[in-house]
N, C-alpha and C positions, 0 to 999 in steps of 0.2 A: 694472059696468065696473071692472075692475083699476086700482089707482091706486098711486103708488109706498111707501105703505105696505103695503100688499097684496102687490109685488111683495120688500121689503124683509123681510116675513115671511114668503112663501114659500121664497127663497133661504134663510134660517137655517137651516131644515130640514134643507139640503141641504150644509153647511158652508161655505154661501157660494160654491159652486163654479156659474158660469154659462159659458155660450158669447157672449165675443163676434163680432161679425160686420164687416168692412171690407170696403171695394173695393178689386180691385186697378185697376191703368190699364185693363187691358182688359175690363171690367165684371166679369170674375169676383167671389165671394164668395172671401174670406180669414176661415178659425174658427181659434180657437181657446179653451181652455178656462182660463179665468184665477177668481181669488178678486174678489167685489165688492162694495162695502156704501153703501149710500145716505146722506147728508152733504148739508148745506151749501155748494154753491159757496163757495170763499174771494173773489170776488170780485163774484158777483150775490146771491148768500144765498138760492138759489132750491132747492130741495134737485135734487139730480144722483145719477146713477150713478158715483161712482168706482171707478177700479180703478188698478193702477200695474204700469208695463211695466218690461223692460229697456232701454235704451239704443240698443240693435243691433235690437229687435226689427221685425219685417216689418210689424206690423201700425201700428208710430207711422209708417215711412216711406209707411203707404197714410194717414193719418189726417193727414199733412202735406198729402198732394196732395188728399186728400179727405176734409174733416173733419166726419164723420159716419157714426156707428156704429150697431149695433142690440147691445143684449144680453139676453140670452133664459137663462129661471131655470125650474128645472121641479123639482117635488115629485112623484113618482109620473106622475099622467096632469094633473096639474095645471099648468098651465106661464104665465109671463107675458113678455110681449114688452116692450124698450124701445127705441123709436127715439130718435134726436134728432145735433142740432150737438155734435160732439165738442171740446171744448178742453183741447189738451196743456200742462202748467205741469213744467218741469223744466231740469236746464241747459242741452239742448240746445235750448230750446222756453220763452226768457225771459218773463215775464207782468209787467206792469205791477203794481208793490205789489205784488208775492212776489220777498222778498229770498231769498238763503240760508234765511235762519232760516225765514223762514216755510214755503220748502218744506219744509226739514225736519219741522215739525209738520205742514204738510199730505200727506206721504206717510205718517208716525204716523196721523195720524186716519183717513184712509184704510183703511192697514192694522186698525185698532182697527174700525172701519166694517163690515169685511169678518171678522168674528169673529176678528181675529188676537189673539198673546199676546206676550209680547217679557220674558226674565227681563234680558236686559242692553242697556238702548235705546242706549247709546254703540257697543255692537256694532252695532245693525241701522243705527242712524245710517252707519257708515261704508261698511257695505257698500252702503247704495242710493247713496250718493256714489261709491263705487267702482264701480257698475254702472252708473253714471248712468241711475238709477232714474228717472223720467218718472209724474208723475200724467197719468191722463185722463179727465179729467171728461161724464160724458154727460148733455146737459141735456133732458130727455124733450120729443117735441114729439107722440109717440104713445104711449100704452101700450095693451093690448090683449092678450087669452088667455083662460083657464080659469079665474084667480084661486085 
């Protein structure tokens, strides 16, 4: 059974690139294809899926009304599922003990999480502030695939 290091080391493969998945109101599926790297919740220490959105994007106002994602990583024919409770930490999306600061290093580690590289971090800094950049934390309550 796939378990999220398993999932965490198939995704590298693939540069990190997964599909995640939301609802819309009317039950539809909402995809799309975002960068993800498995971390520590900053506030349960339980390890999650993060990933980090834009501010405007479709998928945090389906993730507001219904907080709960699936993200799916696939290596060739190899693929693994995650379900679970989504929690959003950003400015539009306040968390209890993540200040400023903290988001800031939690969307860094995120990004770092998700194979990112950064030569000028006062630059990325500004522009997730300016994009009001949104972590979203996915905390597995199923995993399941090919492994």
């Amino acid at each position: 059974m796939p378990d999220l290091a398993g999932f965490a080391e198939l995704i590298r493969t693939e540069h990190n690139l997964v599909v995640v998945a939301t609802s819309r109101g009317d039950g539809t599926a909402q995809a799309s294809v975002v960068n993800a790297g498995v971390l520590d919740h900053p506030l349960t220490g339980r390890l999650a899926v993060g990933l980090v959105s834009g501010g405007g994007a479709r998928k945090l106002a389906n993730l507001r009304a219904r907080p709960h994602a699936t993200v799916v990583g696939r290596a060739g024919w190899r693929w693994v599922g995650v379900e679970g409770a989504a929690q959003l930490i950003g400015p539009d999306d306040p968390a209890a003990d993540i200040d400023a600061e903290a988001l800031r290093l939690l969307l860094r580690a995120i990004f770092t999480a998700a194979g990112g590289t950064h030569d000028d971090w006062d630059t990325y800094d500004r522009v997730m502030a300016q994009e009001r950049r949104t972590a979203v934390l996915v905390t597995p309550e199923r995993i399941y695939g090919t492994g």
